[in-house]
C-alpha positions in Angstrom: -18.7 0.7 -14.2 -16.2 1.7 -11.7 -17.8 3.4 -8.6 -16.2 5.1 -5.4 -19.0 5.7 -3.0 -17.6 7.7 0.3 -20.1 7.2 3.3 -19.7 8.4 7.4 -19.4 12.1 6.7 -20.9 14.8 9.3 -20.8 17.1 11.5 -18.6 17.1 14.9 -17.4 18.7 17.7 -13.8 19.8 18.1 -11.9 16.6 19.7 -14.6 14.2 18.2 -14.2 11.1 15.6 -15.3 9.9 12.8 -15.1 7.4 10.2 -15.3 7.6 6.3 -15.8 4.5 4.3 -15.2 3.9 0.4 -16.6 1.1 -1.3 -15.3 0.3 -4.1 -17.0 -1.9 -6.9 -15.9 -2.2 -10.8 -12.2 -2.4 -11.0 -9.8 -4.8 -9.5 -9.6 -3.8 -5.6 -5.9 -5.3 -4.4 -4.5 -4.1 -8.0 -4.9 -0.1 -6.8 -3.5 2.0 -4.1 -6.1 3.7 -2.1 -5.8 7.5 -0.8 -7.8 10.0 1.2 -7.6 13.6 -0.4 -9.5 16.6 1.5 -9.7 20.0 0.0 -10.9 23.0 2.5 -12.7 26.4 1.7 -10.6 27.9 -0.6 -7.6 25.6 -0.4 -6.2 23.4 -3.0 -7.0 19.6 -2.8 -4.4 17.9 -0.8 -3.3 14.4 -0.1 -4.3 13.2 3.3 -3.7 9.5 3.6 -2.3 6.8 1.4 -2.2 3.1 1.7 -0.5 0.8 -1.4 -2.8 -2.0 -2.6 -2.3 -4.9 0.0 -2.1 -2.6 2.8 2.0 -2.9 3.3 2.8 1.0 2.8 0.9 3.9 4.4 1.6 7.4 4.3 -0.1 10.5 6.4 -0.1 14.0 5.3 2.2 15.7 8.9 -0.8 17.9 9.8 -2.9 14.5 10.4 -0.5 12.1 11.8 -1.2 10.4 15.0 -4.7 11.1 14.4 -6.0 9.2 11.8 -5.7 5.7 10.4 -6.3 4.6 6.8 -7.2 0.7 6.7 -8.1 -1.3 3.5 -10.3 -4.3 3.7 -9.7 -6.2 0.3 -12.6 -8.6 0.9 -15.0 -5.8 1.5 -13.5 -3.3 -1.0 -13.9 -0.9 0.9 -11.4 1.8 2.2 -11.6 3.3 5.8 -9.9 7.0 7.6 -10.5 6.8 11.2 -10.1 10.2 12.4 -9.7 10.8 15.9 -9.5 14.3 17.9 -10.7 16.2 14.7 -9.9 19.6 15.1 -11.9 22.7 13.2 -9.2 22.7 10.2 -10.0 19.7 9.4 -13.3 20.8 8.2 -13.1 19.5 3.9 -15.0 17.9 1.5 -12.9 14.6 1.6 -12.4 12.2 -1.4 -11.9 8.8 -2.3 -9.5 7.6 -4.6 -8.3 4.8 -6.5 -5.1 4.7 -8.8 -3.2 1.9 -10.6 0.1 3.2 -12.0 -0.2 6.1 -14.3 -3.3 5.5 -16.3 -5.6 4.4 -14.1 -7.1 6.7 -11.7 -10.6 7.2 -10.1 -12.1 9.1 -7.6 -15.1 9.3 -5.9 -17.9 12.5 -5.2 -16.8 13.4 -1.9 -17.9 13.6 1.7 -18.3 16.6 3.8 -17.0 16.6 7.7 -17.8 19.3 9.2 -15.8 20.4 12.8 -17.5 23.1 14.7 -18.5 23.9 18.0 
């Protein structure tokens, strides 16, 4: 059964980091591209980070640039978002997921970060 399971989630101050992990178990890892989506209080989900299945192509919503990283470990299959100097708009329920073309598309329950003073 294919499983995305999002750990690293919290609460921080403004300027702070964290790190989200997904690990991934029941499909075929390296086949899928990876992405971070985040959806806010009363906002749309949104894309925040992509990276394709061997790690060659990454993408970064503009608001988010320059602050966090996505990585891929394809031993570990497990997907990382460093985020660095979190800011209090950054505060979403943020959500793994898997995809492999068209037909193939997972995601996981979600993590809350949380950026308050």
């Amino acid at each position: 059964q294919v499983q995305l399971v999002e750990s690293g989630g919290g609460l921080v101050q403004p300027g702070g980091s964290l790190r989200l992990s997904c690990a991934a178990s029941g499909f075929t890892f390296s086949t899928y591209a990876m992405s971070w989506y985040r959806q806010a209080p009363g906002k749309e989900r949104g894309l925040v980070a992509f990276i394709s299945n061997f790690g060659h192509n990454t993408y970064y919503e503009e608001s988010v640039k320059g602050r966090f990283t996505i990585s891929r470990d394809n031993v570990k299959n497990t997907v990382y978002l460093q985020m660095n100097s979190l800011k209090p708009e950054d505060t979403a329920v943020y959500y793994c997921n898997a995809r492999s073309g068209v037909r193939n598309d997972y995601w996981g329950q979600g993590a809350q970060v949380t950026v308050s003073s």
